[in-house]
C-alpha positions in Angstrom: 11.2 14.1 -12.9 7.8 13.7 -12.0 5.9 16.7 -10.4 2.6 15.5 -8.6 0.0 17.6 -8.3 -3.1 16.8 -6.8 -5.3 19.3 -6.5 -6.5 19.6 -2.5 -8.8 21.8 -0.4 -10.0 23.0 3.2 -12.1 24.8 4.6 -12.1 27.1 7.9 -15.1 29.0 9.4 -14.3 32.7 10.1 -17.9 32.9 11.9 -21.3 31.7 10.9 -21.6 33.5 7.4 -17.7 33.2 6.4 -15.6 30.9 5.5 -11.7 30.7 4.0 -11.0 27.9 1.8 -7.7 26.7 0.8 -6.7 24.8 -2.2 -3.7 24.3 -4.1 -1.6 23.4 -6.5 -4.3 25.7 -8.1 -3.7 25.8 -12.0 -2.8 29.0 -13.5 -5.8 29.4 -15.1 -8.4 29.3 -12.3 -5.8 31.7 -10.4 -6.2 34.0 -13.3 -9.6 34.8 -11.6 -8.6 35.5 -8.4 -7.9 38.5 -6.8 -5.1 39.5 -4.7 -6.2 41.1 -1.4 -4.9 44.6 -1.3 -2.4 44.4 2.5 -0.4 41.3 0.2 2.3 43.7 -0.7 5.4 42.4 1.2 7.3 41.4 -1.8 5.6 43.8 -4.3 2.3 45.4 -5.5 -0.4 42.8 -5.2 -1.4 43.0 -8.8 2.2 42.4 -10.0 2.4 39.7 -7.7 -0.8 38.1 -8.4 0.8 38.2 -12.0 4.0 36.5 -10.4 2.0 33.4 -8.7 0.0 32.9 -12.2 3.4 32.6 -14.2 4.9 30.4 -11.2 1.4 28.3 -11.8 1.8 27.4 -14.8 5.8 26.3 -14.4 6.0 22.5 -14.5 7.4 22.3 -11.5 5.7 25.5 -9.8 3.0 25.1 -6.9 0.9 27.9 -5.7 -1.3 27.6 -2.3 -3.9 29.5 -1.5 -6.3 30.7 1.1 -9.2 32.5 0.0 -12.3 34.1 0.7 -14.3 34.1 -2.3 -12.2 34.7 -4.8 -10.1 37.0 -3.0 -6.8 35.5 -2.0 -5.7 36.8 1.4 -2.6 34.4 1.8 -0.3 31.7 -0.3 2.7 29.5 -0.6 5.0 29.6 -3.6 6.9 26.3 -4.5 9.3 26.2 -7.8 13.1 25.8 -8.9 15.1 27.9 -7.5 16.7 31.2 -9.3 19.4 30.1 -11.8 21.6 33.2 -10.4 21.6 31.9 -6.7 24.0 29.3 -6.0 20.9 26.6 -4.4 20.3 26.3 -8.7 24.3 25.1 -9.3 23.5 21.7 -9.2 21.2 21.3 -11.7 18.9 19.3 -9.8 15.2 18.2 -11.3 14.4 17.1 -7.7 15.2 20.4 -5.4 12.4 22.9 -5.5 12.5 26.2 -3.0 9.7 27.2 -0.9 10.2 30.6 -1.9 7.5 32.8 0.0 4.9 32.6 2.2 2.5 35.9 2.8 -0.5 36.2 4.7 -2.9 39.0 5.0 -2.7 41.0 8.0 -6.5 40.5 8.7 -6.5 37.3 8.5 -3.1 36.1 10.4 -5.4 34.8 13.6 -6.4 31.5 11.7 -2.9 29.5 11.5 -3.4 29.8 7.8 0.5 30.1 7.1 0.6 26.5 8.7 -2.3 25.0 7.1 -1.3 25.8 3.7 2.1 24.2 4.0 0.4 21.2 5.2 -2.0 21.3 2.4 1.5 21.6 -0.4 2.8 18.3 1.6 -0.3 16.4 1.4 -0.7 12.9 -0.6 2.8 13.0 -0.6 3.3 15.0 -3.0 6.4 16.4 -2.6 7.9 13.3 -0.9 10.2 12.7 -4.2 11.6 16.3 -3.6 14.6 18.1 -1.3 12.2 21.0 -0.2 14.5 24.1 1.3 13.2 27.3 1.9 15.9 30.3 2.8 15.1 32.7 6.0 16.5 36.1 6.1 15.3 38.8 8.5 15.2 41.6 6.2 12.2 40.0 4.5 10.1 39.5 8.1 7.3 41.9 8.8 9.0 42.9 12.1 7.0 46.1 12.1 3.8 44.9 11.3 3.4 41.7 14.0 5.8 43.6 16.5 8.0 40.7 17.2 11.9 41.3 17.2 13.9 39.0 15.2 14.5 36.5 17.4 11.3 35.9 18.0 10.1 35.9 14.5 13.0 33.7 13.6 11.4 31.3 16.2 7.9 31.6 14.7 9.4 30.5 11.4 11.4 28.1 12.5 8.3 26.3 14.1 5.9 27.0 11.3 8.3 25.0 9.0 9.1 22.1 11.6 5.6 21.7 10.8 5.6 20.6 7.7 9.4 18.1 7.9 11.3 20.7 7.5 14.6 21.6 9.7 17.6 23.3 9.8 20.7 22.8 7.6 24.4 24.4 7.6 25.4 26.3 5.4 28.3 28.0 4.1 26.4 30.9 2.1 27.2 33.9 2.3 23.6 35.9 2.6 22.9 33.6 5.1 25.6 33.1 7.1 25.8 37.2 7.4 23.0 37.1 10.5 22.8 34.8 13.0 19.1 35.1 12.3 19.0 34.0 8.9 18.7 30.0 8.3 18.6 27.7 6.0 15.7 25.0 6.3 15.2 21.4 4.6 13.0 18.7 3.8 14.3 15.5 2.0 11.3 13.3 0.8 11.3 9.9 1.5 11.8 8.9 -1.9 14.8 11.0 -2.8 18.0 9.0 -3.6 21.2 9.4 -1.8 22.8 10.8 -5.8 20.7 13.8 -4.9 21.1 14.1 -0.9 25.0 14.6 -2.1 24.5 17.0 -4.9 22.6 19.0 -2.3 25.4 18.7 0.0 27.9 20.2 -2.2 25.4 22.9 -3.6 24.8 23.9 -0.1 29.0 23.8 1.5 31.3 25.4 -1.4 34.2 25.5 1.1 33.9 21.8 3.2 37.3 22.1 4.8 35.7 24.7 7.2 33.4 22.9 8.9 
């Protein structure tokens, strides 16, 4: 399986003396220098995370997107395989990568970076010989902090990865099917055979006969 990665970059003006650039897949080492801005603690303490995104870096298939100021990250998008204890890593598929987080920092959420970076991951069709999926569940949303209620974040999310391809998929699992709120979303690349649209299939429905 062949993992492109080609490096890409943006830039957006905060005002007339600051600026944010993204970039991404950024290699482990040049991540290594980064810093991790102090309010990205959603999934656990910034500098165990920024630890987390340099070891996903370096991963053959792992991607990690960036927005930065300086060399201070204050968002990113994680890309790699899927965990081998969930069920999404049953098949044993070289071509099905999870978009496994997505965290922005709250100062900075007024620029559409969430978006942007996605974009950025897609670009020069990278990814377009990949099933892309990404699992929603509300209990990881920052309800509290951007005061939406879950269905409204579930919209927000819902658009933010329509964005990028990606839509929604049954499922028969059982962390997601336990909210209405949770979802799966998928992207199939263009260049993805059929073999591997059916393995997905049957990774993603363990019990057909009910639907």
């Amino acid at each position: 399986m062949e993992h492109r990665k080609r490096l890409q970059t943006e830039t957006i003006p905060i005002n007339d003396s600051r600026e944010l650039i993204l970039e991404g897949p950024v290699p482990p080492s040049r991540l290594a220098d980064y810093k991790m801005h102090a309010k990205l603690d959603a999934f656990r303490r910034p500098a165990e995370q920024h630890e987390a995104l340099v070891e996903i870096a370096g991963l053959a298939e792992g991607r990690i997107i960036v927005a930065r100021e300086d060399d201070l990250i204050v968002g990113y998008v994680t890309f790699h395989y899927p965990d081998e204890l969930e069920r999404w890593s049953e098949g044993g598929m070289t071509d099905l990568v999870e978009l496994g987080a997505i965290e922005v920092a709250n100062d900075y959420r007024a620029y559409g970076i969430g978006k942007r970076l996605i974009a950025l991951a897609f670009a020069e069709e990278q990814l377009e010989n990949m099933i892309v999926f990404t699992t929603e569940y509300y209990w990881h949303w920052d309800l509290e902090g951007t005061k939406l209620n879950v269905w409204d974040y579930r919209n927000m999310m819902e658009r933010l990865m329509k964005s990028a391809g990606m839509i929604w998929y049954a499922t028969d699992d059982p962390e997601i099917c336990s909210h209405p709120a949770n979802c799966l979303m998928v992207r199939i690349g263009k260049e993805v055979p059929l073999s591997s649209i059916e393995q997905f299939d049957r990774v993603r429905f363990r019990n057909r006969y009910m639907y």
